[in-house]
KELUM-495727 format. One record per residue (C-alpha): residue number from 1; residue in one letter; chain; x, y, z. Coordinates in steps of 0.1 Angstrom, whole numbers. Each point is the difference from the previous one (the first is absolute). Layout:
% residues N
NODE; resi; resn; chain; X; Y; Z
NODE; NUM; a; A; X; Y; Z .
...
//
This chain:
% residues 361
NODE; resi; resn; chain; X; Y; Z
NODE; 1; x; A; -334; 227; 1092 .
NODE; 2; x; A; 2; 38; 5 .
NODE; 3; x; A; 31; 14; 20 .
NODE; 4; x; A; 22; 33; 1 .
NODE; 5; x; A; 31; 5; -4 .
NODE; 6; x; A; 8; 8; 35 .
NODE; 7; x; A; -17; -29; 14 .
NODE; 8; x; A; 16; -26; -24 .
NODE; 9; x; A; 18; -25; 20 .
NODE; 10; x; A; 23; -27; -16 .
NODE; 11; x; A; -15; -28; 30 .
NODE; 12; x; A; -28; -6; -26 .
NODE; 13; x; A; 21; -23; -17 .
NODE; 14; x; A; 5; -24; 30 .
NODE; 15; x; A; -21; -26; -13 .
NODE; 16; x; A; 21; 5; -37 .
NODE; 17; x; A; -30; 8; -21 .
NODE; 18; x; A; 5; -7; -39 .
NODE; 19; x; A; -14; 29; -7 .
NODE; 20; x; A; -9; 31; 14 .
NODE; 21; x; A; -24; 30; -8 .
NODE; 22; x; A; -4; 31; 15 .
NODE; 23; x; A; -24; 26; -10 .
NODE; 24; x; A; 0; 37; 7 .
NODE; 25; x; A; 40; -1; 7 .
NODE; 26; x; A; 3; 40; 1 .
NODE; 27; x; A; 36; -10; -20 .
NODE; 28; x; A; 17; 27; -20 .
NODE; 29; x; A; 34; 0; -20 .
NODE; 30; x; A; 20; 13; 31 .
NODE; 31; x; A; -9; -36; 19 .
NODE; 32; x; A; 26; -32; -15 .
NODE; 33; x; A; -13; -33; -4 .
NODE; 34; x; A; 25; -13; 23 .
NODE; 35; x; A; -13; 23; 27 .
NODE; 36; x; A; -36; -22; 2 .
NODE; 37; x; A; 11; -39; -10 .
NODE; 38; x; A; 29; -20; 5 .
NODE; 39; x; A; 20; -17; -33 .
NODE; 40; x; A; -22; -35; 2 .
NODE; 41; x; A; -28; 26; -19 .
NODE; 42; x; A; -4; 14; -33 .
NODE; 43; x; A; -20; 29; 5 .
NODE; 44; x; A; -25; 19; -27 .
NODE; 45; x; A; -11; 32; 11 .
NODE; 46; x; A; -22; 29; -16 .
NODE; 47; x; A; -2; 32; 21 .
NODE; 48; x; A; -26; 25; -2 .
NODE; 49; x; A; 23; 23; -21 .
NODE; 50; x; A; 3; -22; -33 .
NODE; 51; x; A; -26; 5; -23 .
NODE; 52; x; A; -28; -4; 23 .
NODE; 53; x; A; -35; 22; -4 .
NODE; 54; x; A; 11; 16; 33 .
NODE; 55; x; A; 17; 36; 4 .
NODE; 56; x; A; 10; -6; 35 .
NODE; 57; x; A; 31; -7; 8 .
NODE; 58; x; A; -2; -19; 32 .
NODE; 59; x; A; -19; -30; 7 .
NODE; 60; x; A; -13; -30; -18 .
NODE; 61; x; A; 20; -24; -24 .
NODE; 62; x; A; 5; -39; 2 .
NODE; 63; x; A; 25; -28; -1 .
NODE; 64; x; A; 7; -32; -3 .
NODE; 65; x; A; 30; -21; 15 .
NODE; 66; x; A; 9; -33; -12 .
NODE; 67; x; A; 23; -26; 15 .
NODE; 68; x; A; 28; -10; -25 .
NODE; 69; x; A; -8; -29; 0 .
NODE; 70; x; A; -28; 3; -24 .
NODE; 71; x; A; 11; 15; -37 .
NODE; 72; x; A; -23; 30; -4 .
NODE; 73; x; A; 0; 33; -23 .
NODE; 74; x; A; -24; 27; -6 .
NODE; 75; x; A; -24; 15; -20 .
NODE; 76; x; A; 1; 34; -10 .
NODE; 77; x; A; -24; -4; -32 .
NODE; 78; x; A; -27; -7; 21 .
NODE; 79; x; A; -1; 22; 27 .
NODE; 80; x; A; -26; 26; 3 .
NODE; 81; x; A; 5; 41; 9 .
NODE; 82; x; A; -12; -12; 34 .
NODE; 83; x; A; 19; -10; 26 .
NODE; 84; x; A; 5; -36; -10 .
NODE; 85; x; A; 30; -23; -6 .
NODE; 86; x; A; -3; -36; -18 .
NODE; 87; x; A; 25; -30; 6 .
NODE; 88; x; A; 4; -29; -19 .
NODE; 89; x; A; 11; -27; 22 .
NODE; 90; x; A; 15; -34; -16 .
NODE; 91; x; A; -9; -28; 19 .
NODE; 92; x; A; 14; -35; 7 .
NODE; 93; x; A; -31; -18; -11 .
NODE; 94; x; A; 11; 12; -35 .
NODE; 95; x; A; -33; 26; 2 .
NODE; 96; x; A; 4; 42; 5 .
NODE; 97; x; A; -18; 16; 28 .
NODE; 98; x; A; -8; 36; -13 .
NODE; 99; x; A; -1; 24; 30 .
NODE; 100; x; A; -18; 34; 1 .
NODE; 101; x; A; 5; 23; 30 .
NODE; 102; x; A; -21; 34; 0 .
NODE; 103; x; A; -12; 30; 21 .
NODE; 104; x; A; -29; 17; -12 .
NODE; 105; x; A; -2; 30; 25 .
NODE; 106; x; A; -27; 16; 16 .
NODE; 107; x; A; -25; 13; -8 .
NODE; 108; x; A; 1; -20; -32 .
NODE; 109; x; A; -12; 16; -28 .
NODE; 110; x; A; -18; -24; -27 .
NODE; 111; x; A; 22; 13; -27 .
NODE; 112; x; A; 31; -12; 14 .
NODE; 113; x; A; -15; -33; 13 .
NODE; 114; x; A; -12; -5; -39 .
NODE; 115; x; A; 32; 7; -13 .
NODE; 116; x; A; 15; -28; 26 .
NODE; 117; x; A; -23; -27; -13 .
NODE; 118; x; A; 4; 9; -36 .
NODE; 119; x; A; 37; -9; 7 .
NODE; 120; x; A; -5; -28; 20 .
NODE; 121; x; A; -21; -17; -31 .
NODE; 122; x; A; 26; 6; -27 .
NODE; 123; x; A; 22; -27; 31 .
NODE; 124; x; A; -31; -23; 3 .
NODE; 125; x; A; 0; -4; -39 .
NODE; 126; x; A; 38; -6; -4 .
NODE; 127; x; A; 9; -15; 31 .
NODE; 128; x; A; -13; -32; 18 .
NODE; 129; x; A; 3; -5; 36 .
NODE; 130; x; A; -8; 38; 14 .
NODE; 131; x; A; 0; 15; 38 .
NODE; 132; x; A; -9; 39; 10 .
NODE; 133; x; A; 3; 4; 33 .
NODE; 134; x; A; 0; 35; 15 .
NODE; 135; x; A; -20; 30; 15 .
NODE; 136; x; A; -32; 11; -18 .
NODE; 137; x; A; -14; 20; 26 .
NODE; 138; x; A; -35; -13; -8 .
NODE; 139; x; A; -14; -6; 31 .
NODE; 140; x; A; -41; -6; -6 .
NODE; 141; x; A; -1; -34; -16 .
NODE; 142; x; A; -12; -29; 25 .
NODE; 143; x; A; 23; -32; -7 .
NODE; 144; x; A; -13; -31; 8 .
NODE; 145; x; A; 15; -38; 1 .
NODE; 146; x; A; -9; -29; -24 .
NODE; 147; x; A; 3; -30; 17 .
NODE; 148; x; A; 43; 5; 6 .
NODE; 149; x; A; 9; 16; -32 .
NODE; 150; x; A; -1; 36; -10 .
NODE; 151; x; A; -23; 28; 7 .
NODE; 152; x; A; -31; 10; -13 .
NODE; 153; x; A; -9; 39; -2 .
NODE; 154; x; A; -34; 9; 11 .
NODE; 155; x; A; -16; 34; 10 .
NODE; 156; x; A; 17; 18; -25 .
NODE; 157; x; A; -15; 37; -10 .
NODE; 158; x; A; 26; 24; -12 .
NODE; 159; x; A; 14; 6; -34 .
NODE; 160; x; A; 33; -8; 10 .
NODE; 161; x; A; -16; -31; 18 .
NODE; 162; x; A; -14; -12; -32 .
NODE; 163; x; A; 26; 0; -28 .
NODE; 164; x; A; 22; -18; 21 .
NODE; 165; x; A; -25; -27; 11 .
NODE; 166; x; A; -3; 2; -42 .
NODE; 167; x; A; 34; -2; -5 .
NODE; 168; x; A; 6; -31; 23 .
NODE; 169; x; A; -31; -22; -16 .
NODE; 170; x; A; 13; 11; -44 .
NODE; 171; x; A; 36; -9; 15 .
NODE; 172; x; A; -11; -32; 19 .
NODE; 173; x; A; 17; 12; 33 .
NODE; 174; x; A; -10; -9; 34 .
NODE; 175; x; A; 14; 23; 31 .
NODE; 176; x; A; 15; -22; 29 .
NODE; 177; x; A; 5; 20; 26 .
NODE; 178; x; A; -22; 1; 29 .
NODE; 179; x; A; 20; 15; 26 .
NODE; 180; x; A; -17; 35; 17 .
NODE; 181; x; A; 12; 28; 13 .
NODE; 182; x; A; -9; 20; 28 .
NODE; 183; x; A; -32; 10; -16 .
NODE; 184; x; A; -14; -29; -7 .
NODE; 185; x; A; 12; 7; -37 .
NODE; 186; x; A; 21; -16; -28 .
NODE; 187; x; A; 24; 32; -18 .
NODE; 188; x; A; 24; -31; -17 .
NODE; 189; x; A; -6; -25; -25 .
NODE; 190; x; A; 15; -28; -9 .
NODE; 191; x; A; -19; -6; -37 .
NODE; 192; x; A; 19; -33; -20 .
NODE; 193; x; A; -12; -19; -29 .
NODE; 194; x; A; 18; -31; 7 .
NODE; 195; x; A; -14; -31; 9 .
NODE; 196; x; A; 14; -12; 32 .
NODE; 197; x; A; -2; 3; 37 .
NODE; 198; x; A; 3; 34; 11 .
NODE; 199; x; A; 0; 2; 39 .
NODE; 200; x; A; 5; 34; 17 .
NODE; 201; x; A; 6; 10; 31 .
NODE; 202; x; A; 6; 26; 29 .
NODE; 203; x; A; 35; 5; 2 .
NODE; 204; x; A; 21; -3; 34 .
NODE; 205; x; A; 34; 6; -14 .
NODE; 206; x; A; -1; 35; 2 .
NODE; 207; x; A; 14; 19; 35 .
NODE; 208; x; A; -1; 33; -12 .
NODE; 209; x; A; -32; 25; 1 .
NODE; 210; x; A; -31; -11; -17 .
NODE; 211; x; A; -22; 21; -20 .
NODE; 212; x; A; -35; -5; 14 .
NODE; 213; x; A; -15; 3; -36 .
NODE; 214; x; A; 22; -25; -18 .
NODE; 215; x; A; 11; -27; 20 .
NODE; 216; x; A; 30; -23; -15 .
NODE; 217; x; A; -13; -33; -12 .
NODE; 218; x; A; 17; -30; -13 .
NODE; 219; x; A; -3; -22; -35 .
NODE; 220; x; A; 9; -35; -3 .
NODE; 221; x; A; -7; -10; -35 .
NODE; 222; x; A; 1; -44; -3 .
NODE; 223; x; A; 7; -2; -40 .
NODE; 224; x; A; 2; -32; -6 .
NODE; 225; x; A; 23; -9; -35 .
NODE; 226; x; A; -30; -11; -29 .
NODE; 227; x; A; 16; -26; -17 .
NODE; 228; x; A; -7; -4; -37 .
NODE; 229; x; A; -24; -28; -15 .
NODE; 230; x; A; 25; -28; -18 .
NODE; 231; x; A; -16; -7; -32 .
NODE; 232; x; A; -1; -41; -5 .
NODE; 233; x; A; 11; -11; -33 .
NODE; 234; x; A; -14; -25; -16 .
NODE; 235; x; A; 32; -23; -16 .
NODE; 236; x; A; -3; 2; -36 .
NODE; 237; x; A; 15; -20; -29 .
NODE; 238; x; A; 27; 14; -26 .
NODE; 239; x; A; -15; -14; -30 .
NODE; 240; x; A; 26; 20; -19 .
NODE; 241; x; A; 28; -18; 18 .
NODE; 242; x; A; -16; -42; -3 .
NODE; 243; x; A; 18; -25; -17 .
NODE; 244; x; A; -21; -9; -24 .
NODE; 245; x; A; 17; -27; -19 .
NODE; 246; x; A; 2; -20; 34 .
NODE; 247; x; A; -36; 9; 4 .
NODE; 248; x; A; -8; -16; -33 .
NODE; 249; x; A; 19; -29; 4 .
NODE; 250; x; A; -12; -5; 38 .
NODE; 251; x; A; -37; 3; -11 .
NODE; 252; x; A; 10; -25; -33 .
NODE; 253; x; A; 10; -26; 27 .
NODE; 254; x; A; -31; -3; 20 .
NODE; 255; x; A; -22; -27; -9 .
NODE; 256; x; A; -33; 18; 3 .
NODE; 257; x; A; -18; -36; -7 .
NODE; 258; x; A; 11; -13; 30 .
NODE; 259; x; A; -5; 31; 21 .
NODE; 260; x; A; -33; 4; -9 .
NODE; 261; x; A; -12; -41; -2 .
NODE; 262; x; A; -10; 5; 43 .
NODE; 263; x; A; -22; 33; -8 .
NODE; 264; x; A; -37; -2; 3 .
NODE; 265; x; A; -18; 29; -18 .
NODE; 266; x; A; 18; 32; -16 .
NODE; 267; x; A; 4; 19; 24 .
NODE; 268; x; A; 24; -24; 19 .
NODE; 269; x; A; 19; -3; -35 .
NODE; 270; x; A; 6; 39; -2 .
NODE; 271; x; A; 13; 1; 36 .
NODE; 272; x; A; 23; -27; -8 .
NODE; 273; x; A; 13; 17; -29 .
NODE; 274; x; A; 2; 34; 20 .
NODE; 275; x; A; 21; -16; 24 .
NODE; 276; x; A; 24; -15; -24 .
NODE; 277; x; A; 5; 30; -18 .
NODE; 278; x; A; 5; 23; 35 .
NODE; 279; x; A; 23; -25; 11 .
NODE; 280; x; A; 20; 4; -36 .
NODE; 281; x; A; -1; 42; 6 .
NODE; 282; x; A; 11; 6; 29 .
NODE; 283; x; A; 28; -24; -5 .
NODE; 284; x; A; 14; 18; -35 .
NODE; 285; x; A; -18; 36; 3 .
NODE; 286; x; A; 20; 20; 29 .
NODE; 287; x; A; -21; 20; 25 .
NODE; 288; x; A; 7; 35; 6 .
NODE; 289; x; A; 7; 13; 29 .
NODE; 290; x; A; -8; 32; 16 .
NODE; 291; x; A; 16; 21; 27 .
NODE; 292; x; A; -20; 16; 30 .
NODE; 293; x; A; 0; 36; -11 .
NODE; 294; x; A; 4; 31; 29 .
NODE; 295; x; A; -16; 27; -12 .
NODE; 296; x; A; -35; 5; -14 .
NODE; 297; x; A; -10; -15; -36 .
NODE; 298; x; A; -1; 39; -19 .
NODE; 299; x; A; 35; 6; 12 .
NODE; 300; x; A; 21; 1; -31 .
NODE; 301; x; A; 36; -5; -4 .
NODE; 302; x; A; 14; 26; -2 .
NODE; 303; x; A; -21; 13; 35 .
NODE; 304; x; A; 15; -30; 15 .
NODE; 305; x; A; 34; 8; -11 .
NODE; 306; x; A; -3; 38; 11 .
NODE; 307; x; A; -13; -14; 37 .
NODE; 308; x; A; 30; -22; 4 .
NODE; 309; x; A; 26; 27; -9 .
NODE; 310; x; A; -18; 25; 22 .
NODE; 311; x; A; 1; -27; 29 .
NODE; 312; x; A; 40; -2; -7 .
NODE; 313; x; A; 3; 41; 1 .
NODE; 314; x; A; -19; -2; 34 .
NODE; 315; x; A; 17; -25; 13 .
NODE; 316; x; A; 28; 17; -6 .
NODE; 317; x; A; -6; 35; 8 .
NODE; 318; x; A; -13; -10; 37 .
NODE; 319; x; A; 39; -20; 3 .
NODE; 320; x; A; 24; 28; -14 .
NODE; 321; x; A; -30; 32; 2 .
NODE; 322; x; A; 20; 8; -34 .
NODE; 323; x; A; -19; 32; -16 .
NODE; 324; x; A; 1; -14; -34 .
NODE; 325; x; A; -15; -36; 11 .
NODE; 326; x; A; -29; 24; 18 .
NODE; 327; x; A; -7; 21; -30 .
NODE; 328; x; A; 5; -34; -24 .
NODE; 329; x; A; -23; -18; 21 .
NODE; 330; x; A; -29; 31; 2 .
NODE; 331; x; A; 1; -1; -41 .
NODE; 332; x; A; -4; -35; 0 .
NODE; 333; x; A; -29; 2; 25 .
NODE; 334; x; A; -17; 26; -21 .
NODE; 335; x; A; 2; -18; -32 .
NODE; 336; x; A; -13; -34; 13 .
NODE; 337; x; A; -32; 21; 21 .
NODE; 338; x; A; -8; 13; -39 .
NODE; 339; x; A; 4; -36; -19 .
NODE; 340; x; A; -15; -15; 33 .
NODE; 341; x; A; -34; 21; -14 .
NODE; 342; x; A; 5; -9; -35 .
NODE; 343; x; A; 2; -32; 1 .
NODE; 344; x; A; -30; -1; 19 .
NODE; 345; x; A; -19; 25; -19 .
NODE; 346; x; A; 12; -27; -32 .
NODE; 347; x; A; -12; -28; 19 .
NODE; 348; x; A; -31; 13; 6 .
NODE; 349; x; A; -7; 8; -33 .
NODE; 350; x; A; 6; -29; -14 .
NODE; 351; x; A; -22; -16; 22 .
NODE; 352; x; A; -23; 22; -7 .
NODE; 353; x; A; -3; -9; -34 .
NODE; 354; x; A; 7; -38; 3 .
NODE; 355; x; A; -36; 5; 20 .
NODE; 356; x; A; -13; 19; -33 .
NODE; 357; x; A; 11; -23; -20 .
NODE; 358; x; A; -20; -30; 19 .
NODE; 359; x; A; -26; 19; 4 .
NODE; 360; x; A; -6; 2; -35 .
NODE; 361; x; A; -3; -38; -6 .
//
């Protein structure tokens, strides 16, 4: 959604979106957050004036306004010298939503659309889970439906047209919205990798002026909570643990004559004596028992250990909003995203060479 700041109006949050993003704000440092949103938002912002490629000083710049309701932080790391802002939103499925709002303006040179994408891989190859929505300003690609999904670009000429069509299909993004402005054109995108219902829409909510060229559209995203396979175990026997002199002296008191005088060939015989001797083990050999386990099978730990005591410091943090549970609770989150990878990368190996090693016989 593009607006100015002249022509923002707070009625856009009557229908209390989660989240909100506006591109091309024209925001500066002599506008206060608390002059656009209310206190139900936390609100990210990146004006024209911080680091961007442009030398103007009006104009441009994004944000991104999130109800309190959902924990969210951002990430500076990532962010490009273009006009882009990305917010990492914790959701209640227990999954993060990763949201990327940009303004490329116009004309856009192919340098600076480049230098975008570059960004937006080094997120695609850490981060799961990613949206970019904003202005592109490329207006000569044809979209076309598949079926109700996303949107398939066709027609497609100019450099900037090409790399990023390219960029979508090595990133495995599809481009949801479908909405056209006044020209018969699509200026925003909404590109996602994740794997669930994306529906977008023309947006009614808004009562002040509407820019021809970008009309405001709306997301709803239906994520539904994956839950994780329960592996079925198998009860096994604690040989380690039986009783064997009770085994012994239960096994000395069968009388095998008599238990095998009604068989007729061998193979009734061997069942027989299976059955006697089952009966005698899993009377005297205890069983052991597993537990249903909540986290995947490479998580050590010591991960699992650093993802409880992280849940505790955010717990706590979003009761008290103590500083030193929010900066205890951001250390924790970075240590358990780096063992989170190793114990993968681990796990992988091993498997890896487990296949090697079968392989070879």
């Amino acid at each position: 959604m593009r607006t100015k700041l002249r022509s923002i109006n707070m009625e856009i949050l009557a229908n209390d979106f989660d989240v909100i993003v506006l591109t091309e704000t024209w925001l500066n440092t002599c506008v206060f957050d608390g002059e656009i949103f209310d206190t139900r938002y936390n609100m990210f912002r990146r004006d024209r004036q911080a680091n961007t490629f442009s030398e103007k000083v009006d104009g441009g710049g994004v944000l991104i306004a999130v109800t309190k309701k959902i924990n969210c932080y951002r990430n500076y790391d990532f962010e490009s010298k273009c006009e882009d802002l990305l917010v990492t939103l914790e959701l209640k499925s227990g999954s993060n939503l990763n949201l990327c709002a940009v303004y490329l303006p116009s004309p856009l040179e192919i340098s600076h659309l480049e230098h975008f994408l570059d960004s937006s891989r080094k997120v695609l190859d850490n981060m799961q889970d990613v949206m970019i929505i904003g202005d592109f300003n490329i207006a000569g690609i044809d979209w076309v439906h598949v079926g109700d999904g996303p949107l398939r670009p066709t027609n497609y000429r100019q450099k900037v047209e090409c790399v990023i069509v390219d960029f979508m299909s090595s990133c495995n993004l599809n481009q949801y919205n479908h909405v056209l402005n006044h020209q018969n054109r699509i200026l925003d995108f909404v590109l996602t990798n994740i794997e669930h219902n994306v529906i977008v829409s023309k947006s009614n909510s808004i009562s002040c002026k509407v820019d021809g060229y970008h009309p405001p559209i709306e997301i709803n995203i239906h994520k539904v909570k994956q839950k994780m396979l329960q592996v079925k175990h198998s009860p096994k026997h604690q040989y380690f643990r039986g009783d064997y002199n009770k085994i012994r002296s239960r096994l000395d008191a069968v009388h095998w004559d008599a238990e095998f005088k009604d068989s007729k060939n061998v193979d009734e015989a061997v069942a027989k004596f299976y059955d006697i001797v089952g009966k005698v083990i899993n009377e005297l050999v205890p069983l052991k028992k597993y537990k249903n386990k909540n986290y995947p099978v490479w998580y050590s730990k010591n991960l699992i250990s650093i993802l409880r005591e992280k849940e505790k410091c955010r717990q706590k943090f979003k009761i008290f909003k103590n500083q030193l549970d929010e900066l205890e609770w951001k250390l924790l989150k970075d240590r358990s995203k780096n063992l989170i990878k190793e114990c993968y990368s681990k796990y992988i190996e091993r498997n890896k060479r487990s296949k090697i090693l079968l392989d070879l016989y």
